[in-house]
C-alpha positions in Angstrom: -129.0 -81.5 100.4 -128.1 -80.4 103.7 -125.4 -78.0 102.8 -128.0 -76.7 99.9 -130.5 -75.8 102.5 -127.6 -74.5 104.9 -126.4 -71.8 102.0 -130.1 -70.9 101.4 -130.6 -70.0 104.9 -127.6 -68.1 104.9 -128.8 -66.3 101.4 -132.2 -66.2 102.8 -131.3 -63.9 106.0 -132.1 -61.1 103.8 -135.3 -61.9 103.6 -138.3 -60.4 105.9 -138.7 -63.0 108.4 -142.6 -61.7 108.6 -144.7 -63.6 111.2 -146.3 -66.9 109.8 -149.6 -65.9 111.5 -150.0 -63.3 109.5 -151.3 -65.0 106.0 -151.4 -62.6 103.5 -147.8 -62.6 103.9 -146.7 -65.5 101.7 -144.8 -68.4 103.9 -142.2 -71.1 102.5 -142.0 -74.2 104.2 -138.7 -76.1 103.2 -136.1 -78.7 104.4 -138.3 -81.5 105.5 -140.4 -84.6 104.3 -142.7 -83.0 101.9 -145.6 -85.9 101.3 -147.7 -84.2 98.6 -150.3 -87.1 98.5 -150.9 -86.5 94.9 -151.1 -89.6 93.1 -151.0 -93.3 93.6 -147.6 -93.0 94.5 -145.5 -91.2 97.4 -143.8 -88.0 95.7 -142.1 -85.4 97.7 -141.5 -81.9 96.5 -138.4 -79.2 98.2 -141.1 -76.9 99.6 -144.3 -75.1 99.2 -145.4 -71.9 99.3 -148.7 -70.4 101.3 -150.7 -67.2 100.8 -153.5 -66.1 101.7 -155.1 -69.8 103.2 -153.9 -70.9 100.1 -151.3 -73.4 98.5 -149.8 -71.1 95.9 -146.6 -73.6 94.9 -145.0 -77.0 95.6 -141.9 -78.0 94.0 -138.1 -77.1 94.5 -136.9 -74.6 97.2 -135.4 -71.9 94.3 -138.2 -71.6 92.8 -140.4 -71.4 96.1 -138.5 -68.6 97.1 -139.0 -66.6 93.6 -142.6 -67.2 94.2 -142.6 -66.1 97.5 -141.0 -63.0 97.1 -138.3 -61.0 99.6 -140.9 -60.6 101.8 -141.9 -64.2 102.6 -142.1 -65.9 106.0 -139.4 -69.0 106.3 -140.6 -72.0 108.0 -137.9 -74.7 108.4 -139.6 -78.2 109.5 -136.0 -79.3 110.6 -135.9 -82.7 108.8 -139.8 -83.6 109.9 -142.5 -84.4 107.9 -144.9 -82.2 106.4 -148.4 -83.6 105.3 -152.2 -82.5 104.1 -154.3 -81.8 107.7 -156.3 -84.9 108.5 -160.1 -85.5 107.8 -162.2 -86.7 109.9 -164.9 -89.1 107.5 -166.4 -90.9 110.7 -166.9 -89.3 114.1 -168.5 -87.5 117.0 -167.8 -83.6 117.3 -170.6 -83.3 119.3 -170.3 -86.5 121.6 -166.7 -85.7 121.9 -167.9 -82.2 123.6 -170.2 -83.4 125.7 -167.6 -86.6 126.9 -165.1 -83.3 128.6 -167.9 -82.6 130.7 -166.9 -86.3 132.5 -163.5 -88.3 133.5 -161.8 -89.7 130.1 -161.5 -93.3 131.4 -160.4 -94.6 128.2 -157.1 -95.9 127.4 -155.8 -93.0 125.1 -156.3 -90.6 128.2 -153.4 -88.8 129.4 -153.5 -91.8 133.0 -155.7 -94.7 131.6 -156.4 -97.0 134.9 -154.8 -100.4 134.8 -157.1 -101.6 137.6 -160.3 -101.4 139.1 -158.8 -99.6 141.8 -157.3 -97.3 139.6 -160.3 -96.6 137.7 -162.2 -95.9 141.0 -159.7 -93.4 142.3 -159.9 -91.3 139.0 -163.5 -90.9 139.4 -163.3 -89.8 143.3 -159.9 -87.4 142.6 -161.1 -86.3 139.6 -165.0 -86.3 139.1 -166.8 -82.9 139.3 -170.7 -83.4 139.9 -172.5 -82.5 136.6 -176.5 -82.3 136.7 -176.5 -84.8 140.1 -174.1 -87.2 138.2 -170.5 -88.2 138.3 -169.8 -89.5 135.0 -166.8 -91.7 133.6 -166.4 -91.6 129.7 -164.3 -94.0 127.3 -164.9 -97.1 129.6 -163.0 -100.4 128.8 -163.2 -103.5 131.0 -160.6 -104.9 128.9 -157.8 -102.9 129.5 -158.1 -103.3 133.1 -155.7 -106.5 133.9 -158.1 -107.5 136.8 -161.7 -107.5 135.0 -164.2 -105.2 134.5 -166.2 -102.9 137.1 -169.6 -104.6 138.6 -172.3 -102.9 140.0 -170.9 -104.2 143.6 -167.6 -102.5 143.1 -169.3 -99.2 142.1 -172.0 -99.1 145.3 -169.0 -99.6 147.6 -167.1 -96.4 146.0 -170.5 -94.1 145.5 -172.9 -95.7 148.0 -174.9 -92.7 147.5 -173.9 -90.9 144.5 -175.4 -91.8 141.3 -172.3 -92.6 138.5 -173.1 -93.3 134.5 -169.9 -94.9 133.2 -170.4 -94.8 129.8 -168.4 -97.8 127.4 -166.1 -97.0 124.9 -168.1 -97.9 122.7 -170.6 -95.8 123.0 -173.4 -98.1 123.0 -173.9 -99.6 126.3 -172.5 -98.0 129.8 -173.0 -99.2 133.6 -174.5 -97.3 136.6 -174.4 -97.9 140.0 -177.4 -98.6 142.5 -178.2 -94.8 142.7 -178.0 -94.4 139.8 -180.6 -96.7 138.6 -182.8 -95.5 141.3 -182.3 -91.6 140.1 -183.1 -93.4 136.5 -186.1 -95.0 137.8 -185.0 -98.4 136.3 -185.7 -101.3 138.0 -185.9 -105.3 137.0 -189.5 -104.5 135.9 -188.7 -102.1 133.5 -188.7 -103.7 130.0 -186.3 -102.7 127.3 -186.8 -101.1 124.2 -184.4 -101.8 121.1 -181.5 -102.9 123.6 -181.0 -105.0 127.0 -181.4 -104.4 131.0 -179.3 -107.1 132.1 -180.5 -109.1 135.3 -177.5 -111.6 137.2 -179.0 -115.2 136.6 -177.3 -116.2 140.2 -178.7 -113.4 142.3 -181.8 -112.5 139.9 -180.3 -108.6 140.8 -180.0 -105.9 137.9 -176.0 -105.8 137.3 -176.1 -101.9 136.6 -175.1 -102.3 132.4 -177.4 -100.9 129.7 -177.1 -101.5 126.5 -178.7 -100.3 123.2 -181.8 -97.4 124.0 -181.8 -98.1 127.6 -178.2 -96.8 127.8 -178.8 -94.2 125.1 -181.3 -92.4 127.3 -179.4 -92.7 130.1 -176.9 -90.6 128.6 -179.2 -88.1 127.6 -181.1 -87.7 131.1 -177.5 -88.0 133.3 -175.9 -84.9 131.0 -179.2 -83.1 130.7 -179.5 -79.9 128.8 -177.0 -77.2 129.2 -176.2 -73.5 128.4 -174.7 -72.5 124.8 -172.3 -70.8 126.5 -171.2 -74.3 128.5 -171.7 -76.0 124.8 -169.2 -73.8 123.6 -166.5 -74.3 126.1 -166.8 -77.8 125.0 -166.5 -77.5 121.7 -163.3 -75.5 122.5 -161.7 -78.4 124.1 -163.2 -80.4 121.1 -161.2 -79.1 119.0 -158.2 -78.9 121.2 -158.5 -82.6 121.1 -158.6 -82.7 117.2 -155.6 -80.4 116.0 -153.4 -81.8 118.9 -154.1 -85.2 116.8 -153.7 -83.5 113.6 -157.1 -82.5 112.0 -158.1 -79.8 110.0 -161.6 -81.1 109.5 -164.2 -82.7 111.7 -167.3 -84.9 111.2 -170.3 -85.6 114.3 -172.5 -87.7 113.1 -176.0 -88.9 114.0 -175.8 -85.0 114.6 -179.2 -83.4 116.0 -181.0 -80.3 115.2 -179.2 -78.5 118.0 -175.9 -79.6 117.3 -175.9 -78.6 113.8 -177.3 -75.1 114.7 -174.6 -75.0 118.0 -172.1 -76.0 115.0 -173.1 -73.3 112.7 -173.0 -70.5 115.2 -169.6 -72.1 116.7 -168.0 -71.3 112.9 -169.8 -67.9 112.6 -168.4 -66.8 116.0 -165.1 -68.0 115.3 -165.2 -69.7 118.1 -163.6 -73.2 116.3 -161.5 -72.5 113.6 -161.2 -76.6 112.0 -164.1 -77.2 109.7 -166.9 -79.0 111.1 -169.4 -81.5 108.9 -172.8 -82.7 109.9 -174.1 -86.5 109.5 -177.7 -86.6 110.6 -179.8 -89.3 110.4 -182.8 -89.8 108.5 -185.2 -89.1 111.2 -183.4 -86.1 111.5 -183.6 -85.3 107.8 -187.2 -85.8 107.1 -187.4 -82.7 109.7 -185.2 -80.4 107.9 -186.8 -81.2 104.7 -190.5 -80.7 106.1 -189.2 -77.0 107.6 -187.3 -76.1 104.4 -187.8 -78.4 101.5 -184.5 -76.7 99.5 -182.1 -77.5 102.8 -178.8 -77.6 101.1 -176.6 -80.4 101.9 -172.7 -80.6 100.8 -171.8 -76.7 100.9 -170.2 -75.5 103.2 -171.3 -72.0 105.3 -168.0 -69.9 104.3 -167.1 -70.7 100.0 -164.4 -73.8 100.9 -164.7 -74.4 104.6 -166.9 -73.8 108.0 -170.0 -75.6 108.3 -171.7 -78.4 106.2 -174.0 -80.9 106.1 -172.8 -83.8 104.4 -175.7 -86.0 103.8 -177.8 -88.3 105.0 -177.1 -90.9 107.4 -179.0 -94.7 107.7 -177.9 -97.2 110.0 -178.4 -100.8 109.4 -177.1 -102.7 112.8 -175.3 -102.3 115.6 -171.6 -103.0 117.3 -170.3 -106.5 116.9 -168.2 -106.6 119.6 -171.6 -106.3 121.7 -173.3 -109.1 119.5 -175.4 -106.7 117.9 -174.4 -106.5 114.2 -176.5 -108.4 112.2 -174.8 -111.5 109.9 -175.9 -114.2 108.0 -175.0 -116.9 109.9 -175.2 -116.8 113.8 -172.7 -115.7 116.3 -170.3 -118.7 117.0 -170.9 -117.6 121.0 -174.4 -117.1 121.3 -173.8 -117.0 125.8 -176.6 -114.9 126.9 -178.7 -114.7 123.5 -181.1 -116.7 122.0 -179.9 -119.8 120.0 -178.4 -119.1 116.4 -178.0 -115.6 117.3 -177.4 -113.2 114.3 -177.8 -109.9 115.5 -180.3 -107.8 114.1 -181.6 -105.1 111.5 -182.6 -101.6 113.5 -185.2 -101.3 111.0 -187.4 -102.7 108.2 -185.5 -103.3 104.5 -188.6 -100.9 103.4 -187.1 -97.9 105.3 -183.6 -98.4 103.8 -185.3 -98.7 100.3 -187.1 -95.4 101.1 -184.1 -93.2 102.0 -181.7 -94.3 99.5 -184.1 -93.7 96.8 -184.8 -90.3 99.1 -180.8 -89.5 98.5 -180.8 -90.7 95.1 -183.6 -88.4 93.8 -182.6 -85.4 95.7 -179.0 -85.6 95.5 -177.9 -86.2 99.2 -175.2 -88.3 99.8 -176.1 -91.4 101.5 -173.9 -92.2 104.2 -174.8 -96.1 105.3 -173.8 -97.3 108.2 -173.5 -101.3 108.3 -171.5 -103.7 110.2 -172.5 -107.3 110.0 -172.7 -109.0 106.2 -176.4 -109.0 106.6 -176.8 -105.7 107.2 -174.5 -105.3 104.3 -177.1 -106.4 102.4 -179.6 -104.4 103.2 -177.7 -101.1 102.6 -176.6 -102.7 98.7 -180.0 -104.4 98.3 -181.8 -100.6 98.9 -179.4 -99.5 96.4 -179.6 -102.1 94.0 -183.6 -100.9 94.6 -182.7 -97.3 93.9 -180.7 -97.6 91.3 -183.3 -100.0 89.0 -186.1 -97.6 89.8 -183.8 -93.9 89.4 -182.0 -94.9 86.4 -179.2 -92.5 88.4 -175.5 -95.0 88.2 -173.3 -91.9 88.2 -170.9 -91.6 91.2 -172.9 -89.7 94.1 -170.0 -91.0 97.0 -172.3 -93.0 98.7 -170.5 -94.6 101.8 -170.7 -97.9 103.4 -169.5 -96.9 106.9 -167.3 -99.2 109.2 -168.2 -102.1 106.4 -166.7 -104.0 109.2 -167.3 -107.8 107.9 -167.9 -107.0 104.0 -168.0 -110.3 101.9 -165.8 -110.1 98.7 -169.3 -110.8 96.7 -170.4 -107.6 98.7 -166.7 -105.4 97.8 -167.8 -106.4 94.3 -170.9 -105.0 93.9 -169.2 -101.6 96.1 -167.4 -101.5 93.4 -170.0 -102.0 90.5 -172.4 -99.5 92.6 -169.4 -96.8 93.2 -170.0 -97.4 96.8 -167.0 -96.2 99.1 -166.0 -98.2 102.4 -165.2 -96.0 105.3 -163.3 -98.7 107.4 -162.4 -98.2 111.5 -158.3 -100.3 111.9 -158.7 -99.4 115.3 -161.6 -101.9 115.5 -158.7 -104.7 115.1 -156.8 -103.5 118.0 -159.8 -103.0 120.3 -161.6 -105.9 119.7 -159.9 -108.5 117.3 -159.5 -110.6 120.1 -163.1 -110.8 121.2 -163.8 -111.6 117.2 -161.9 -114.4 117.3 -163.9 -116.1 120.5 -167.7 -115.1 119.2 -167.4 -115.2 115.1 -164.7 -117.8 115.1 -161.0 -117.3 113.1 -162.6 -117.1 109.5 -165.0 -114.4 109.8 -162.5 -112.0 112.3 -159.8 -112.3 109.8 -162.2 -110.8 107.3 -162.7 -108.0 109.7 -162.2 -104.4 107.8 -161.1 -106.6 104.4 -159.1 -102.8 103.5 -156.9 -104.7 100.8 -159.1 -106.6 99.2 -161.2 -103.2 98.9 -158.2 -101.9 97.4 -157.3 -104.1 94.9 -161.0 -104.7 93.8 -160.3 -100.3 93.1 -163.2 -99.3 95.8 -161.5 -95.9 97.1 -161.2 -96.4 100.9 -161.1 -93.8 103.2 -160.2 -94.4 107.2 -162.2 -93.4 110.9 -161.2 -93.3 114.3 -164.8 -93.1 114.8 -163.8 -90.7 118.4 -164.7 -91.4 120.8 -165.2 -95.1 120.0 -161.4 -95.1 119.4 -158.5 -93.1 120.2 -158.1 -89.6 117.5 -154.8 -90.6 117.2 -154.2 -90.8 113.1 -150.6 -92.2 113.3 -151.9 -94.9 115.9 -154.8 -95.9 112.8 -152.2 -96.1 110.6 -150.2 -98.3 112.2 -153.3 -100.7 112.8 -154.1 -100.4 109.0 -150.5 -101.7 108.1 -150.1 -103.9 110.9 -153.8 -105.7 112.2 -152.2 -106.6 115.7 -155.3 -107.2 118.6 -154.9 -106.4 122.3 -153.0 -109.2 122.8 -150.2 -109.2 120.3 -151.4 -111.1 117.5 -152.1 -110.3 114.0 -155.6 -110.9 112.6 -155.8 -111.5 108.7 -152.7 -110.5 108.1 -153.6 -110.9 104.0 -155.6 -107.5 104.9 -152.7 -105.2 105.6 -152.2 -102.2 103.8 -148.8 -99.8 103.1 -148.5 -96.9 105.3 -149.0 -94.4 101.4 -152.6 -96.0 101.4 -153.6 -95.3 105.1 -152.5 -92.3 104.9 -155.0 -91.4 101.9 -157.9 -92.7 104.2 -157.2 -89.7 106.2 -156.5 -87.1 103.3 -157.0 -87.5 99.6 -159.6 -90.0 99.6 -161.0 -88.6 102.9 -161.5 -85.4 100.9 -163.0 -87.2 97.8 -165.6 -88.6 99.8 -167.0 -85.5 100.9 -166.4 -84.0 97.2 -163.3 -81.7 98.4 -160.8 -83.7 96.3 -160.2 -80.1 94.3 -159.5 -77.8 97.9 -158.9 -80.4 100.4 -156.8 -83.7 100.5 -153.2 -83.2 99.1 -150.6 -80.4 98.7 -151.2 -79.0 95.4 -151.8 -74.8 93.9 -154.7 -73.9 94.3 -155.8 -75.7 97.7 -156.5 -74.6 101.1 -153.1 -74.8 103.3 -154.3 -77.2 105.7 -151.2 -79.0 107.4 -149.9 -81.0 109.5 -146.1 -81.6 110.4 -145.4 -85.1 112.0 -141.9 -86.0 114.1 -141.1 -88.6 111.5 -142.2 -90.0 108.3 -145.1 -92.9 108.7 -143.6 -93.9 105.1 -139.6 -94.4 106.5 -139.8 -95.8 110.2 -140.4 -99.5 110.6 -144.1 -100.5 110.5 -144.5 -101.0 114.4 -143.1 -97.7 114.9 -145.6 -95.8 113.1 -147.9 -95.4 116.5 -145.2 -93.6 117.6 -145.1 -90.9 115.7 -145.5 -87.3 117.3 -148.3 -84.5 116.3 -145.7 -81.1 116.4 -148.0 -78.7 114.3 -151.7 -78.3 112.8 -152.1 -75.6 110.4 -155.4 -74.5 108.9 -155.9 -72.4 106.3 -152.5 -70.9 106.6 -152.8 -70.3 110.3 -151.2 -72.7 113.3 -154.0 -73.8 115.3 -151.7 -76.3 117.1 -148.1 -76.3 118.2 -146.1 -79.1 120.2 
């Protein structure tokens, strides 16, 4: 095969070597891994031809170059792998934005601190004041090998200077001393729909917030900004997502400003990936009341730009903070009431309303459940919904994260043509903590992706960014391996082949947003959205797949990214 593609490139010299950039000019790519993703199977083809944003062959090499024409563009991958660009089916666009306006604390940063002390410095060498702030983004207490940050530790770096360092998971955060004064939190201040922690030694506010409280924390620190300012953001959004491999991006819980900043961000050309709203229901109910014929599910420019997917309901919140709601309580219940289970955000009546909401208008419901229990109320709303509607056709309604799904509950995914939308990182990250507060049972269940599987649910894959690293290949290898933090491997009966991961980020990632026929695989006819990996996740040894490098993202014909 070598010596074949050696005598074409000699035979092909006579050819106009035009510039790839330039895509009305058709371009081969040849002599690489060529993953189509078409089928249930890997299949690989010689090369593929693109013109025009578009996929106009795949097959052998001869045949390419007939297609092509004398005038085509040559583009050798060398012996790496060529793939469909990544989609993003869970994520924060926006939030991403918004977190380069701080210090990425977080351990997929380009120096993640090891220490406390290393932590500290990044945020005095690196911090730039922003709206009276010094904010710290992608927080992890345990990644830092001597404990987590206290309020103490924080008072004695910025004694004067408020700081918001806000968790990884994007849910709770910590300020110091000044900063609860500038928030005008103090231990009288009650809590709405989250926690102000108070020290039960010294009876003192410990600085962390969780739920609402932290919430709109976030929004008063970062304040309102210029579009210009939003835009520069969104810039090094993107940067973030074609250095990682995307061709598509999601934010959801995406506001009325973000969706109009999105929109105008495509129009001016100033982000070239695609970019897909998710807001929530609240959010919803107000476009509808302003413009009852809102279209949802088409994008701004025929096959790509701007979209908003659907609707968005949450059920329950973050287990690794005790807040998804289960069935049976918490096995470490330290700091919450007895038999702790979490809880529901919100009645089973406002579930029951917006699904049958979705369901009549046809919106894509997008629900977002962690814990079994609010599981439930997600399938019980549909089970609702689909008695009253009569409608059992496949709309690609989502169960996001699906994090502790029963097998009862893949079942009736399956009977209802729900799709899970699983997070592997989640093992990584927090496995470990699983283990200590549901107990071995339950966090071996955790994102139950091959069970989904063989039940037939399609499953697509998150990073859900900024709550996890963007890095596919570093999903991937989670998916197919399920090792924690600390080296073991949690339900190791859940593992999936490297092929299926790899279709939670591209042909089933596209099929849930109802692009399967433009988006998704490497077929005629569909957009030439690419990405060309170092190595092939499907031929290196499992552990090995993190590894894997990012050397070019194409969309639509065009190389937004090159390594």
């Amino acid at each position: 095969m070598k010596n074949t593609y050696k005598f074409l490139a000699l035979l092909l010299t006579t050819f106009s070597l035009a510039s790839a950039a330039n895509v009305t000019v058709p371009t081969v790519y040849f002599n690489g891994d060529i993953l189509t993703m078409e089928g249930d199977a890997p299949k690989y083809v010689e090369a593929i031809v693109v013109k025009d944003n578009k996929i106009t062959y795949t097959g052998d090499m001869r045949e390419a170059l007939s297609q092509a024409g004398s005038n085509a563009a040559l583009q050798d991958l060398k012996g790496h792998t060529l793939l469909p660009g990544f989609i993003d089916t869970w994520g924060h666009f926006a939030l991403i934005a918004q977190d380069t306006l701080g210090v990425n604390l977080a351990y997929f940063s380009r120096n993640p601190p090891q220490t406390r002390a290393q932590l500290i410095n990044r945020l005095r060498s690196e911090a730039k004041v922003f709206n009276g702030w010094v904010i710290g983004t992608g927080y992890a207490e345990a990644m830092l090998s001597d404990g987590g940050l206290t309020i103490a530790d924080l008072d004695a770096a910025f004694p004067k200077q408020a700081v918001l360092l806000e968790n990884i998971s994007t849910l709770t955060g910590m300020v110091n001393s000044a900063g609860l004064k500038k928030l005008g939190i103090t231990k009288a201040t009650k809590a709405v729909s989250g926690f102000i922690p108070v020290d039960p030694k010294t009876g003192q506010l410990t600085g962390e917030l969780i739920g609402m409280p932290y919430l709109e924390a976030v929004a008063k620190a970062v304040g309102k900004y210029s579009q210009d300012l939003t835009f520069e953001t969104y810039r090094k959004a993107e940067k973030i997502y074609v250095s990682n491999g995307f061709t598509t991006a999601q934010s959801y819980e995406a506001s009325i400003a973000d969706m109009r900043n999105m929109r105008l961000a495509i129009d001016r050309k100033i982000v070239a990936i695609d970019l897909i709203a998710l807001p929530t229901f609240d959010i919803v109910d107000q476009m509808l009341a302003s413009n009852p014929n809102t279209q949802f599910g088409v994008y701004s420019h025929g096959d790509r730009g701007f979209k908003v997917a659907g609707i968005q309901v949450p059920t329950d919140g973050a287990p690794q903070l005790r807040l998804a709601y289960f069935t049976k309580p918490y096995l470490d219940t330290t700091g919450f009431p007895k038999d702790w289970r979490g809880f529901a955000y919100y009645p089973q009546a406002l579930f029951d309303k917006y699904t049958k909401l979705a369901y009549e208008k046809n919106i894509q419901y997008f629900g977002y459940s962690n814990g079994d229990a609010g599981i439930d109320m997600t399938l019980a709303a549909l089970s609702k919904t689909i008695a009253e509607t009569g409608i059992t056709e496949d709309r690609r309604t989502v169960i996001a994260h699906s994090f502790f799904a029963r097998d009862d509950q893949l079942d009736d995914y399956k009977k209802k043509n729900v799709m899970a939308v699983m997070m592997p990182n989640d093992t990584w990250l927090y496995g470990d903590v699983y283990n200590r507060v549901l107990g071995a049972e339950r966090a071996a269940n955790l994102s139950p992706a091959n069970s989904a599987n063989v039940k037939g649910i399609t499953l697509s894959l998150h990073n859900d960014t900024p709550s996890s690293g963007p890095n596919v290949l570093f999903s991937v290898w989670s998916a197919v391996n399920r090792k924690t933090f600390s080296g073991a491997v949690l339900g190791p009966e859940q593992r999936i082949t490297p092929y299926l991961a790899l279709q939670g980020f591209t042909r089933n990632a596209a099929y849930q947003y109802k692009e399967e026929l433009s988006k998704g695989s490497l077929a005629p006819g569909k957009l030439a959205d690419l990405v060309v990996l170092d190595q092939n996740p499907l031929k290196v040894a499992p552990d090995d797949i993190k590894n894997i490098q990012v050397l070019k993202t194409i969309k639509g014909g065009v190389e937004v990214y090159g390594n």
